[in-house]
MDTraj code that builds the backbone (N, CA, C; nanometers):
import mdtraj as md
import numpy as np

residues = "UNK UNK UNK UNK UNK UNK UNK UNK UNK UNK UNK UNK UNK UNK UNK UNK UNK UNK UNK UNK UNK UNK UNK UNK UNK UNK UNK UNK UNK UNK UNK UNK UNK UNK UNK UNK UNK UNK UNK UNK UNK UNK UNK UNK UNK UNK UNK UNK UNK UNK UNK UNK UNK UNK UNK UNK UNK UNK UNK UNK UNK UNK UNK UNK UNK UNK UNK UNK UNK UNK UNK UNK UNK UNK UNK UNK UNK UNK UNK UNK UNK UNK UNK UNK UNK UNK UNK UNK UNK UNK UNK UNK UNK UNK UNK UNK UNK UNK UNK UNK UNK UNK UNK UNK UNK UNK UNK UNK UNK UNK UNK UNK UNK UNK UNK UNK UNK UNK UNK UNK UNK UNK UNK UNK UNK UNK UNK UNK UNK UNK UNK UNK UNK UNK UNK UNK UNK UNK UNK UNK UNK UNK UNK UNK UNK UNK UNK UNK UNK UNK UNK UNK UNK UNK UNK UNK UNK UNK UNK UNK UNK UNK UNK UNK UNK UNK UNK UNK UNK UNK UNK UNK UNK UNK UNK UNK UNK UNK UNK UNK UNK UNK UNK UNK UNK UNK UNK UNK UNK UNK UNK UNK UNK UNK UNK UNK UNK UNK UNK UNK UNK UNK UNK UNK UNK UNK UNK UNK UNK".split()
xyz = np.array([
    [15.2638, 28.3951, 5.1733],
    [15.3711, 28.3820, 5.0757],
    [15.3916, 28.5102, 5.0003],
    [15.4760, 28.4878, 4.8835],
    [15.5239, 28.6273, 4.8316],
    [15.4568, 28.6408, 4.6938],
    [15.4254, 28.5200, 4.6706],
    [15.3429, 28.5033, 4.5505],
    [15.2085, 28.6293, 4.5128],
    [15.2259, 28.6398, 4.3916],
    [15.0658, 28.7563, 4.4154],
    [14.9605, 28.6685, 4.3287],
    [14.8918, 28.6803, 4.3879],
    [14.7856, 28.6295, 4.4055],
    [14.6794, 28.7097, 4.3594],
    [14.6945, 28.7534, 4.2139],
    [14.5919, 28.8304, 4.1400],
    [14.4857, 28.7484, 4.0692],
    [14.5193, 28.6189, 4.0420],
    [14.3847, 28.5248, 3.9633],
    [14.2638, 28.5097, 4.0778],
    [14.2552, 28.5715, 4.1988],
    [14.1203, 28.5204, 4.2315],
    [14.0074, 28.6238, 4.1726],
    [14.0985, 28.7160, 4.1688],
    [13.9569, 28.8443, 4.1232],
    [14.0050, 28.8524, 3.9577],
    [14.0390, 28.7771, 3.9052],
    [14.0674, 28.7776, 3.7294],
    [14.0062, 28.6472, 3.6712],
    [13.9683, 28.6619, 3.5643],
    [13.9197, 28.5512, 3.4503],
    [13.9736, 28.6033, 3.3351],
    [13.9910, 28.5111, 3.2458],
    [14.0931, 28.4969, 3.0997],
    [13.9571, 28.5643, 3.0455],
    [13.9593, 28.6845, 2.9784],
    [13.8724, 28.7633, 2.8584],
    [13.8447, 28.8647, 2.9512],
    [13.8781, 28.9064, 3.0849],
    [13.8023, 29.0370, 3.1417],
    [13.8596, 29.1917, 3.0715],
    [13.8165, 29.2655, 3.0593],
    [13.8266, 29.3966, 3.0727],
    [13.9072, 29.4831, 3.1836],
    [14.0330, 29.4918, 3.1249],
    [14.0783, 29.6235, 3.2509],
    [14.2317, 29.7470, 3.2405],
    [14.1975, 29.7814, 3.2999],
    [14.2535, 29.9043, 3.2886],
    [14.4068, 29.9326, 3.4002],
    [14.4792, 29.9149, 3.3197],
    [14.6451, 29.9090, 3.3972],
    [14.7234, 30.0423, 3.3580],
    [14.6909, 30.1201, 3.5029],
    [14.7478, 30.2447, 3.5077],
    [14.6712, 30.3128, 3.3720],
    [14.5888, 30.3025, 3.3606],
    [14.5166, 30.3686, 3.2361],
    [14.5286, 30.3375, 3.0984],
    [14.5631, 30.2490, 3.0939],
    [14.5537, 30.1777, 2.9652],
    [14.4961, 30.0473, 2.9741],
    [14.3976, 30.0380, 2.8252],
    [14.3291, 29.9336, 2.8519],
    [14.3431, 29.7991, 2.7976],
    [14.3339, 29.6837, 2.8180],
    [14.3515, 29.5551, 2.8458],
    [14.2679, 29.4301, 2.8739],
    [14.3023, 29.3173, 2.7817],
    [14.2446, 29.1725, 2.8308],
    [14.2861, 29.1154, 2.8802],
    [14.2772, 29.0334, 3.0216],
    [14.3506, 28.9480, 3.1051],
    [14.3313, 28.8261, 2.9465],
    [14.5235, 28.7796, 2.9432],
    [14.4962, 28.6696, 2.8413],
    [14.5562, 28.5487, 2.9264],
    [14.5733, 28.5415, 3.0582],
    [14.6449, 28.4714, 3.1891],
    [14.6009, 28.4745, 3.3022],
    [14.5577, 28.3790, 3.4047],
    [14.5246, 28.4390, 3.5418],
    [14.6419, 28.3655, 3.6463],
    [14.7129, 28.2325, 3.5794],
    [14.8016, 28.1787, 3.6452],
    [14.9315, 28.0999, 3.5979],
    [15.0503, 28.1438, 3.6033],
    [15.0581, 28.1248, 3.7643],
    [15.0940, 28.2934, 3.7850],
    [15.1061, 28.3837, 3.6739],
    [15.0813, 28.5217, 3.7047],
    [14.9854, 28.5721, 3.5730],
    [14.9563, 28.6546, 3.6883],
    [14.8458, 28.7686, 3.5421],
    [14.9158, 28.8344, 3.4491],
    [14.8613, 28.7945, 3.3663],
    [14.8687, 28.8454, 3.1722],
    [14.8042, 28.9173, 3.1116],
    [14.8428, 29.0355, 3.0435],
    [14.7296, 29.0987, 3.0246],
    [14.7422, 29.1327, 2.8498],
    [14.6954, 29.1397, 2.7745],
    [14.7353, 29.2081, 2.5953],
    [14.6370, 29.3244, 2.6140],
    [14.7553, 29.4295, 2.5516],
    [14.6671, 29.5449, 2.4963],
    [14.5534, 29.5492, 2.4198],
    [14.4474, 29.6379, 2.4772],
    [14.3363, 29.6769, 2.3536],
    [14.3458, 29.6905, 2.2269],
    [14.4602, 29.7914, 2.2190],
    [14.5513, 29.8737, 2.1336],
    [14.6598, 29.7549, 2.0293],
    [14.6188, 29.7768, 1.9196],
    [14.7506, 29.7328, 1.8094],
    [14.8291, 29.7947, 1.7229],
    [14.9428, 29.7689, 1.7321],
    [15.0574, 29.8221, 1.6644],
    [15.0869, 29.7884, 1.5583],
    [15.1403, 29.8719, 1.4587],
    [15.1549, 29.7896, 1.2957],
    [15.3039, 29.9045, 1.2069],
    [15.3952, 29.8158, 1.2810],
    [15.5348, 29.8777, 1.2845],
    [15.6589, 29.7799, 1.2341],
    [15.7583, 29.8277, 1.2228],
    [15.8933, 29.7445, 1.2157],
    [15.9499, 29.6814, 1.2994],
    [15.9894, 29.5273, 1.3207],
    [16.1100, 29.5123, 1.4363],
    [16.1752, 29.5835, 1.4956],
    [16.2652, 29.5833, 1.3596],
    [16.3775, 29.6910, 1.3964],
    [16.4413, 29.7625, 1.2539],
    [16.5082, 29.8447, 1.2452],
    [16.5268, 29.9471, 1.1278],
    [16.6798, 29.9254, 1.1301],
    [16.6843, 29.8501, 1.2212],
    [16.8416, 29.7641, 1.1365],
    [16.9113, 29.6194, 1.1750],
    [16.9984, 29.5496, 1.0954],
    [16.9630, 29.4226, 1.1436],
    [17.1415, 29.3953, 1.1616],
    [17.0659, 29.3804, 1.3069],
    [17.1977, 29.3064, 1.4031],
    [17.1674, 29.2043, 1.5008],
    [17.2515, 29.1525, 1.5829],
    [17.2241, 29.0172, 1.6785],
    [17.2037, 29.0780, 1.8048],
    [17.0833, 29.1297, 1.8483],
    [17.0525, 29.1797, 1.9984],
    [17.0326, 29.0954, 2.1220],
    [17.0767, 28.9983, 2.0760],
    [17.0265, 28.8572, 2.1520],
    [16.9254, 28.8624, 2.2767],
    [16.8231, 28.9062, 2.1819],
    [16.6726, 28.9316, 2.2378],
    [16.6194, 28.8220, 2.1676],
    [16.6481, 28.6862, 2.2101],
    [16.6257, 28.5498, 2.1616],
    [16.5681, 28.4745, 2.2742],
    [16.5166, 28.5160, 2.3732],
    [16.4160, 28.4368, 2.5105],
    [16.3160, 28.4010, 2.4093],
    [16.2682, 28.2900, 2.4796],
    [16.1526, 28.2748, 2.4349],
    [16.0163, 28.2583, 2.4599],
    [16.0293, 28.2721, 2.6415],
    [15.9584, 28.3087, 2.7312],
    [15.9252, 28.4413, 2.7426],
    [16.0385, 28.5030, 2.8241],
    [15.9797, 28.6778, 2.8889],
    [15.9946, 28.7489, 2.7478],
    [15.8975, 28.8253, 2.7213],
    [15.9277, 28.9534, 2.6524],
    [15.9801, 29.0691, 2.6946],
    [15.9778, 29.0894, 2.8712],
    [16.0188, 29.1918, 2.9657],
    [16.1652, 29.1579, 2.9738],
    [16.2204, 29.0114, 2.9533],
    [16.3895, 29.0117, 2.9519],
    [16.4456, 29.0451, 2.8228],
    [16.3684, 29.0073, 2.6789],
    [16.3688, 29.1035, 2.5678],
    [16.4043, 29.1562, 2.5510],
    [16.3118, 29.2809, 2.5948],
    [16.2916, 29.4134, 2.6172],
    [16.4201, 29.4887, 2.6570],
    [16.4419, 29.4165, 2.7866],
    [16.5673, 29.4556, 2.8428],
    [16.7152, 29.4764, 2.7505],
    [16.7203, 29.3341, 2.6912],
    [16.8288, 29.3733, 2.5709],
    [16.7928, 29.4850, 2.4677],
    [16.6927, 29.4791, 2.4663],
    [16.7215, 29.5727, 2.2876],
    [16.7260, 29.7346, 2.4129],
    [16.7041, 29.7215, 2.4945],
    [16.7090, 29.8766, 2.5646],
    [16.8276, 29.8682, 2.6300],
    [16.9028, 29.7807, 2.6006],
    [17.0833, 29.8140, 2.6014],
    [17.1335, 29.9014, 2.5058],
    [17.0753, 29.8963, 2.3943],
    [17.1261, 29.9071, 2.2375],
    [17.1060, 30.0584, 2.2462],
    [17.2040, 30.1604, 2.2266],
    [17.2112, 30.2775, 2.2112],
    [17.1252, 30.3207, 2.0769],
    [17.0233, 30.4288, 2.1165],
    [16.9403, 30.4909, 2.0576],
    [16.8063, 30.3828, 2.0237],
    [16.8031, 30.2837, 2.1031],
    [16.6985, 30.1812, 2.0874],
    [16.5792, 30.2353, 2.0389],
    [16.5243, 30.3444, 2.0740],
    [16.4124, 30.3394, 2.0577],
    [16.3758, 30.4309, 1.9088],
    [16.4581, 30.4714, 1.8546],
    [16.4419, 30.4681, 1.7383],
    [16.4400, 30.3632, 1.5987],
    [16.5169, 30.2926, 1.7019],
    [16.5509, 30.1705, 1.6101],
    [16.4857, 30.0769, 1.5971],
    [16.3954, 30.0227, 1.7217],
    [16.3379, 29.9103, 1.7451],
    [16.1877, 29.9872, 1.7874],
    [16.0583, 30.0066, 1.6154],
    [15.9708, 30.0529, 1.6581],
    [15.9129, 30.0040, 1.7702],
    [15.8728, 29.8181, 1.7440],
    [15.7304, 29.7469, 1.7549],
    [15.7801, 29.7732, 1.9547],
    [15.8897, 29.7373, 1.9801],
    [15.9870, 29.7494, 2.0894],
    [15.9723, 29.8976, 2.1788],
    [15.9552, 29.9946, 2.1177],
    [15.9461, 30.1217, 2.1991],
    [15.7631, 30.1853, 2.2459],
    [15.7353, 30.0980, 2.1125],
    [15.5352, 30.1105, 2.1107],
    [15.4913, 30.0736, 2.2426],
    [15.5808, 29.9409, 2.2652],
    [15.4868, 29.8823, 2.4003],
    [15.5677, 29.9111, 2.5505],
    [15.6532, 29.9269, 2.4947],
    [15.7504, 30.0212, 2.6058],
    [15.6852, 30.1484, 2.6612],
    [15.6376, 30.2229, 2.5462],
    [15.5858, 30.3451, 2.5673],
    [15.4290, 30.2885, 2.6598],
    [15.4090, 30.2230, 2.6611],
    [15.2103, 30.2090, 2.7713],
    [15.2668, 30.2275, 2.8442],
    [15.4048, 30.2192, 2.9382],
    [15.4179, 30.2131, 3.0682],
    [15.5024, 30.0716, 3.1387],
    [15.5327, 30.1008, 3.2560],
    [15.6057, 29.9279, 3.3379],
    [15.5244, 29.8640, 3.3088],
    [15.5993, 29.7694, 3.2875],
    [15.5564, 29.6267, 3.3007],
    [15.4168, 29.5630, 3.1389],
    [15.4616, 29.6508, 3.0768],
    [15.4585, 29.6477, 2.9538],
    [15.5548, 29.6271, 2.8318],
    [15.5452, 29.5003, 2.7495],
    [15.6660, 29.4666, 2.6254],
    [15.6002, 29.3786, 2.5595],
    [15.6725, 29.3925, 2.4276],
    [15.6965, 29.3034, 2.2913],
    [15.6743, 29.1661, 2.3478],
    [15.5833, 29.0759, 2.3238],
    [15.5511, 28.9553, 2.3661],
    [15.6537, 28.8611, 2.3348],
    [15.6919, 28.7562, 2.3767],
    [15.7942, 28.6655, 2.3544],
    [15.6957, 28.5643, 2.2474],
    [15.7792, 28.4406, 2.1984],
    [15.6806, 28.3699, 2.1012],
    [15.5733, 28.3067, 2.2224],
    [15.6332, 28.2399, 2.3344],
    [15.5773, 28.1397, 2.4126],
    [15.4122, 28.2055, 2.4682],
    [15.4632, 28.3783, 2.4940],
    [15.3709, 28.4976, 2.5235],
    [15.2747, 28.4748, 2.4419],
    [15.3033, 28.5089, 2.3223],
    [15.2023, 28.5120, 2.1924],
    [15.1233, 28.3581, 2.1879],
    [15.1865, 28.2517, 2.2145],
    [15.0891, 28.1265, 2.2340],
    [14.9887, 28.1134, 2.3187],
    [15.0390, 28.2115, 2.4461],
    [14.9460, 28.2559, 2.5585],
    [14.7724, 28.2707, 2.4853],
    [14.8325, 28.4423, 2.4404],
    [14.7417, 28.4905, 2.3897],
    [14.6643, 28.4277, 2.2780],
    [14.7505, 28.3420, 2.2093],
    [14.6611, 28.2849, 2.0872],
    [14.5731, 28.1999, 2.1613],
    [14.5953, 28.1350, 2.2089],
    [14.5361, 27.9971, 2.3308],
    [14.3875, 28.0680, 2.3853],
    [14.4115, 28.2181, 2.4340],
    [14.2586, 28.2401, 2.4636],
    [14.2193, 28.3323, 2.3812],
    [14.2340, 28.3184, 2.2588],
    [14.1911, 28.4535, 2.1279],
    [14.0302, 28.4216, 2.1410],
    [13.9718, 28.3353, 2.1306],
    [13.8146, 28.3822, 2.1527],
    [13.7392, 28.4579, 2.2542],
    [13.8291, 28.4429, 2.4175],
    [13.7225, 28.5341, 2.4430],
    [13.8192, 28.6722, 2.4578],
    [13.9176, 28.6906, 2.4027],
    [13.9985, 28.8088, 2.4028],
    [13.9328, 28.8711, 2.3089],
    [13.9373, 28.8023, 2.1628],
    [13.7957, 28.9365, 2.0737],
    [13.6998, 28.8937, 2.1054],
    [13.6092, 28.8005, 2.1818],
    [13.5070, 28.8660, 2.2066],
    [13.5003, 28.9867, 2.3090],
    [13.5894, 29.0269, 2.4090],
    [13.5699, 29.1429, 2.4827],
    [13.5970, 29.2457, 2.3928],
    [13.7009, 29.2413, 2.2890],
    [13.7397, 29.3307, 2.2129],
    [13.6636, 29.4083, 2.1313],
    [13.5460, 29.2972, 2.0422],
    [13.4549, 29.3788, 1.9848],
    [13.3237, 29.4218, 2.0559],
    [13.3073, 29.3934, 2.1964],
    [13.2221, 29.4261, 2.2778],
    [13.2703, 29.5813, 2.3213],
    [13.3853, 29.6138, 2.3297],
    [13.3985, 29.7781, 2.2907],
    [13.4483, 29.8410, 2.1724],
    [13.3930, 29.7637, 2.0557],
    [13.4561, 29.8343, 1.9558],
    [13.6229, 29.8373, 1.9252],
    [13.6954, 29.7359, 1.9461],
    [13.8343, 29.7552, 1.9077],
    [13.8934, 29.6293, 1.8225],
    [13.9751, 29.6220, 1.7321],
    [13.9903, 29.5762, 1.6099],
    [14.0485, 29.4197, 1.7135],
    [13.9825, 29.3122, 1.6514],
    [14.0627, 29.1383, 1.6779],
    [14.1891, 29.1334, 1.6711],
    [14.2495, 29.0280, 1.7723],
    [14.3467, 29.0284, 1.7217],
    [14.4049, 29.0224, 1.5870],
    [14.5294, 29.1110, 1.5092],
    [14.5751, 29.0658, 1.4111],
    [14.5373, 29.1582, 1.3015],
    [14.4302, 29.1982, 1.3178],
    [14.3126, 29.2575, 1.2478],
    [14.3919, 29.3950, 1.1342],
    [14.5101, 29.4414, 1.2028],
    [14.5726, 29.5315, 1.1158],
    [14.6278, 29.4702, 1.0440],
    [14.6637, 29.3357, 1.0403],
    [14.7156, 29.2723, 0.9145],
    [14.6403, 29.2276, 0.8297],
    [14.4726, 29.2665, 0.8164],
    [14.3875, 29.2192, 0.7398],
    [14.3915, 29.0602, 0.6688],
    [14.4471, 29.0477, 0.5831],
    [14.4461, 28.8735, 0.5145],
    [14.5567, 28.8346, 0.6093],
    [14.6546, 28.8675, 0.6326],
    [14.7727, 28.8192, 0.7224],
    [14.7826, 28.8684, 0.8720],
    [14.6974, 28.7720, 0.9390],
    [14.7269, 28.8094, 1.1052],
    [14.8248, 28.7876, 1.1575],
    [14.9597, 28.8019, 1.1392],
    [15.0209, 28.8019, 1.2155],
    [15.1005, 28.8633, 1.3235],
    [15.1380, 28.8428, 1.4381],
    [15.2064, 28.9385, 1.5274],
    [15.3161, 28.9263, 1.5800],
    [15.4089, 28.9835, 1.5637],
    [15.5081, 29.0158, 1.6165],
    [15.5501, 28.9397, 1.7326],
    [15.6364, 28.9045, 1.7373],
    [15.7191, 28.8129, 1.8792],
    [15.8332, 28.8920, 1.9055],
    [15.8985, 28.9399, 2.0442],
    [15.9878, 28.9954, 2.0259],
    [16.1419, 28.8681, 2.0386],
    [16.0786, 28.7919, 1.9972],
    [16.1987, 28.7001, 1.9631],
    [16.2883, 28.6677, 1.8723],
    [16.4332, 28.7203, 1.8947],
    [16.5293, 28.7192, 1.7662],
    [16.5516, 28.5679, 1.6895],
    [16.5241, 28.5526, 1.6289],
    [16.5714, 28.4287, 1.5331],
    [16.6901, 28.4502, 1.4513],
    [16.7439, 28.5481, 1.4309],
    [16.8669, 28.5646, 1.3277],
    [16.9280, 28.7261, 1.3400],
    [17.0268, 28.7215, 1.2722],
    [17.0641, 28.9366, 1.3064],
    [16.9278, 28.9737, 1.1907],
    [16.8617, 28.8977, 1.1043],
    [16.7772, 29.0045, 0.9964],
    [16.6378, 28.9590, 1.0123],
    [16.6103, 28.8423, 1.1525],
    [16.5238, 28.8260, 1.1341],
    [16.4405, 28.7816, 1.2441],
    [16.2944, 28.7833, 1.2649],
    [16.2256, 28.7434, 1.3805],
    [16.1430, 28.6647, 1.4055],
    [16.0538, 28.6303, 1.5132],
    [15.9522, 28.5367, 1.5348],
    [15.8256, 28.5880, 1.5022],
    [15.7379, 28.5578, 1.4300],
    [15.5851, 28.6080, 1.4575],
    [15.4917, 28.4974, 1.4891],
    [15.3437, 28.4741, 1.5445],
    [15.2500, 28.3707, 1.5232],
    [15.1805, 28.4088, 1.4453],
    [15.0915, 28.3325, 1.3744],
    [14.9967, 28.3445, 1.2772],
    [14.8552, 28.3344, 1.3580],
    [14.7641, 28.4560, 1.3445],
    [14.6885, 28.3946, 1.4349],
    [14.5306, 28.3379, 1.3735],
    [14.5762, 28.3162, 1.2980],
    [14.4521, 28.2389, 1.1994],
    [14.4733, 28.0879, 1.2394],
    [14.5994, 28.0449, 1.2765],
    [14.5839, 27.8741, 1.2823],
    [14.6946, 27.8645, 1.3971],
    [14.7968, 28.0089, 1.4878],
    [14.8615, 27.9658, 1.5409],
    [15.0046, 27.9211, 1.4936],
    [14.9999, 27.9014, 1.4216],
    [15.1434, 27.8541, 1.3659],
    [15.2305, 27.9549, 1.3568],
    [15.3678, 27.9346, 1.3677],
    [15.4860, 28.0416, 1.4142],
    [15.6107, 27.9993, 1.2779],
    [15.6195, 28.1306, 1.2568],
    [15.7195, 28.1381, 1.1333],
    [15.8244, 28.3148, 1.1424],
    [15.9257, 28.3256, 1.0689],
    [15.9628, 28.4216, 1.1001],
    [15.9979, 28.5088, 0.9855],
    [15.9989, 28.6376, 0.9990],
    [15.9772, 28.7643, 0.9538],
    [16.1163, 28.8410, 0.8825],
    [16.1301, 28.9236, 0.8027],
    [16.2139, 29.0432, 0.8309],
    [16.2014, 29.1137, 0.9329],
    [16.2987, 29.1822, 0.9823],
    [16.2727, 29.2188, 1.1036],
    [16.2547, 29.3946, 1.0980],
    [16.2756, 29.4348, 0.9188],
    [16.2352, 29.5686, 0.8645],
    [16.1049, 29.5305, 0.7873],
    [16.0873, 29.4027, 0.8264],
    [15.9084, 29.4277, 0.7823],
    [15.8239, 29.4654, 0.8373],
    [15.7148, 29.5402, 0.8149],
    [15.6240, 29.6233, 0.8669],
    [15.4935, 29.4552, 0.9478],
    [15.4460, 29.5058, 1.0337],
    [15.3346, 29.3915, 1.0792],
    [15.3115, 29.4195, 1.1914],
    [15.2058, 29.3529, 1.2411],
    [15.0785, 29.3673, 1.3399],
    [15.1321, 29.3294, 1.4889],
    [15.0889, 29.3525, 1.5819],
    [15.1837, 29.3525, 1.7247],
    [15.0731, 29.4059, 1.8315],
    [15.0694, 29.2968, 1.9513],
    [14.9943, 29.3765, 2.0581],
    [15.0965, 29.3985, 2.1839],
    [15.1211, 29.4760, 2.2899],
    [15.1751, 29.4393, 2.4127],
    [15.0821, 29.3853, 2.4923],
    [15.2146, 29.3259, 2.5731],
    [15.1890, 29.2078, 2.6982],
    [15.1587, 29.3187, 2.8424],
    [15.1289, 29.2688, 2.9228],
    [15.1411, 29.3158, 3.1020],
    [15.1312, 29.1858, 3.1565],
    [15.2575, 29.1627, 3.2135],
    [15.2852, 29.1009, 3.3350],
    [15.3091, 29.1509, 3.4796],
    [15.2076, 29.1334, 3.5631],
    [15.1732, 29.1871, 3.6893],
    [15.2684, 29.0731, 3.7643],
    [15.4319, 29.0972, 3.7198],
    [15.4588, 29.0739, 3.8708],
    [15.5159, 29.1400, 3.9768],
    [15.5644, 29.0588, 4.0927],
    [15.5468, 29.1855, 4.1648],
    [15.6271, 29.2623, 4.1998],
    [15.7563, 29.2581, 4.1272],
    [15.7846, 29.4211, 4.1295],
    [15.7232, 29.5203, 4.0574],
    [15.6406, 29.4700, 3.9792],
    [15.5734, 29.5904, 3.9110],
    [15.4553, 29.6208, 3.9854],
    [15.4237, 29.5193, 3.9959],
    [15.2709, 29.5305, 4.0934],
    [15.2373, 29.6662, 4.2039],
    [15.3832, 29.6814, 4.3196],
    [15.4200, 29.7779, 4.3718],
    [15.3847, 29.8953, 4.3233],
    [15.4095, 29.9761, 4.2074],
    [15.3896, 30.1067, 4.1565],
    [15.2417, 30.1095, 4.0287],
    [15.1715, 29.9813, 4.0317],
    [15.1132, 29.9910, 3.9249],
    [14.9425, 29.9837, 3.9798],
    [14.8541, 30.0945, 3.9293],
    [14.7136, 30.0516, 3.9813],
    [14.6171, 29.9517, 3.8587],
    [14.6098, 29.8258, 3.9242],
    [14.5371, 29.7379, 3.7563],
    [14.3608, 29.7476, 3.8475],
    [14.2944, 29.7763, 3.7715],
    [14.1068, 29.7937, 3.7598],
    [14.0347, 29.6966, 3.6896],
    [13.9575, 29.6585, 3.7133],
    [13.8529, 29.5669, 3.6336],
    [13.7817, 29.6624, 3.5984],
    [13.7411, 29.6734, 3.4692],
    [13.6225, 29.7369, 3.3949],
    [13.5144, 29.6529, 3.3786],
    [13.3981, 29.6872, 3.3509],
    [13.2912, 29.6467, 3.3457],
    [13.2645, 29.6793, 3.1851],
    [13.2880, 29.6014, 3.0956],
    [13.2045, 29.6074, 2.9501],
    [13.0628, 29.6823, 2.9461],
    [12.9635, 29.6459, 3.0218],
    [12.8205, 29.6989, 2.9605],
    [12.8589, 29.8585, 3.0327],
    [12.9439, 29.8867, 3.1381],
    [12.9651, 30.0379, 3.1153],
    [13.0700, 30.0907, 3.0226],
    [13.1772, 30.0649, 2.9706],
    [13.2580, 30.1018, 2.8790],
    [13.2147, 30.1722, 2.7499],
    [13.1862, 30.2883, 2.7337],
    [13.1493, 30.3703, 2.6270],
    [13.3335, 30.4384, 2.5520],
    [13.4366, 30.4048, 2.6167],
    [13.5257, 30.4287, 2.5481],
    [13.6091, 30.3429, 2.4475],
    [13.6393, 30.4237, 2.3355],
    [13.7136, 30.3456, 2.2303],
    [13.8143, 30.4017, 2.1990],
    [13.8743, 30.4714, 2.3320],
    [14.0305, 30.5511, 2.2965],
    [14.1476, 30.4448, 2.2844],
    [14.2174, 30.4745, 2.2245],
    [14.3188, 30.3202, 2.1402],
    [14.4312, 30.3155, 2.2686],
    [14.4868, 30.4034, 2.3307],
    [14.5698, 30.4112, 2.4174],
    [14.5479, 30.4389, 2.5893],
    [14.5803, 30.5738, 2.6087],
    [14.5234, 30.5620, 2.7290],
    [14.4010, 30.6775, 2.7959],
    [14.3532, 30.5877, 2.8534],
    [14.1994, 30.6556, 2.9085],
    [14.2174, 30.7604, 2.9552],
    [14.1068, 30.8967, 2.9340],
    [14.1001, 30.9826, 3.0056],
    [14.0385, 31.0049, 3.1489],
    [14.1172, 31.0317, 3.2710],
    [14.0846, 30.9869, 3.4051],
    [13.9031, 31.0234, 3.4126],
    [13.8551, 31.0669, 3.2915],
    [13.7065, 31.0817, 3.3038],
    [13.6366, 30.9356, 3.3061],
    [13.6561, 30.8392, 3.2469],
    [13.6399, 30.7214, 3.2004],
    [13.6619, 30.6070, 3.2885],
    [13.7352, 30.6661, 3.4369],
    [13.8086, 30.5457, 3.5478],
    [13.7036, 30.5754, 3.6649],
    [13.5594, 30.6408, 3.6264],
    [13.4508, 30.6653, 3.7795],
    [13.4446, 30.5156, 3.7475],
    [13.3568, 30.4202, 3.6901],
    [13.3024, 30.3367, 3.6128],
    [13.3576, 30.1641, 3.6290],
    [13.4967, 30.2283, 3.6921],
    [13.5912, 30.0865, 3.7358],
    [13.6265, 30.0368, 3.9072],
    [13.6385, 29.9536, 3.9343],
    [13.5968, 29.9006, 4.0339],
    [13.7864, 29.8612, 4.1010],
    [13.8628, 29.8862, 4.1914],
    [13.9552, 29.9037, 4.2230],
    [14.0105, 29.7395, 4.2640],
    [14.1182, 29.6520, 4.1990],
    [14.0740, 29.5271, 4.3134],
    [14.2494, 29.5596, 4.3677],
    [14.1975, 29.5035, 4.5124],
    [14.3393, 29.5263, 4.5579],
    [14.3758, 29.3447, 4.5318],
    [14.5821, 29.4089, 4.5140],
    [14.6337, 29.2709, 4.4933],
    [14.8107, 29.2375, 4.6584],
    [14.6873, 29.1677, 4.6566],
    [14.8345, 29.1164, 4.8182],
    [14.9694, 29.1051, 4.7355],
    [15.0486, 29.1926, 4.7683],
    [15.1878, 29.1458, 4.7287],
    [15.2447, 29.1327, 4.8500],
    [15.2142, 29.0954, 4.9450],
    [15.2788, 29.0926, 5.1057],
    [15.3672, 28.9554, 5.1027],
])
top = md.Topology()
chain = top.add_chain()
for i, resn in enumerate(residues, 1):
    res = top.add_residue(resn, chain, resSeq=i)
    for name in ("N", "CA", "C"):
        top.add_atom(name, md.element.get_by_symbol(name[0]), res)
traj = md.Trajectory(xyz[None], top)
């Protein structure tokens, strides 16, 4: 089939490294999910209009709208942050963010097993993160990730945000994803690894045939 078939060599909390940036599988089916190591603590957007970036599923169809919007990426920080890791990287949708809330225990536990902040964690008393889901022209989706619960934002308010990776497979094609091994991981670079740091990872191939 055409299906990829990346959950046999994945478990929800692993360690890995997509095209050099690093990552928790927070999904193994019916495609792989991955949240950044890395958190963002930025604006929606720096001005408020109707981008009808209102999915509430894909964050990658999102994505797509607000990168209609001339000069997007000035405009739409939290939006260009996760844009910037690379394909197949975006602003989580709310449904995304339930993903991730759903396996937040063993996502920080891999997290503080290399030293990198819990989810949310830049919002100190207020965990919340960012959804790239429009709710209004001034305003957005976030989850709370202290109890899960979803409420919405200014969308020039500043707050906490991880990106998504969805390995499917058109991305799959151009993208190399690695399993890391935690008890070797001595890096705590927030973005992306220096190819010194990728002896240490173990290559899995994924059938997109």
């Amino acid at each position: 089939g055409s299906s990829l078939n990346a959950s046999s060599g994945y478990n929800v909390g692993d360690l890995v490294n997509v095209n050099g940036v690093l990552g928790v599988v927070c999904q193994t089916s019916p495609v792989l999910k991955v949240v950044s190591a890395a958190e963002g603590y930025l604006k929606w957007s720096t001005e408020n209009k109707t981008t009808k970036a209102d999915g509430m599923f894909s964050g990658k169809t999102n994505l797509s709208k607000i990168q209609s919007i001339p000069g997007w990426k000035s405009k739409y920080p939290a939006f260009e942050w996760c844009a910037s890791l690379g394909e197949g990287w975006s602003l989580p949708s709310i449904e995304e963010l339930k993903v991730i809330y759903n396996a937040k225990e063993k996502i920080n536990s891999t997290l503080q097993s290399i030293q990198m902040p819990v989810l949310g964690a830049k919002g100190g008393q207020y965990p919340w993160l960012w959804s790239s889901t429009e709710k209004s022209y001034d305003t957005a989706y976030y989850l709370y990730f202290s109890n899960g619960a979803t409420d919405s934002y200014s969308k020039s308010g500043i707050t906490t945000f991880r990106a998504i990776f969805v390995a499917d497979i058109s991305t799959m094609k151009h993208i190399r994803l690695e399993k890391r091994y935690v008890a070797n991981s001595s890096s705590t670079s927030v973005k992306k690894e220096s190819n010194s740091t990728q002896n240490n990872a173990t290559t899995i191939k994924i059938d997109t045939s």
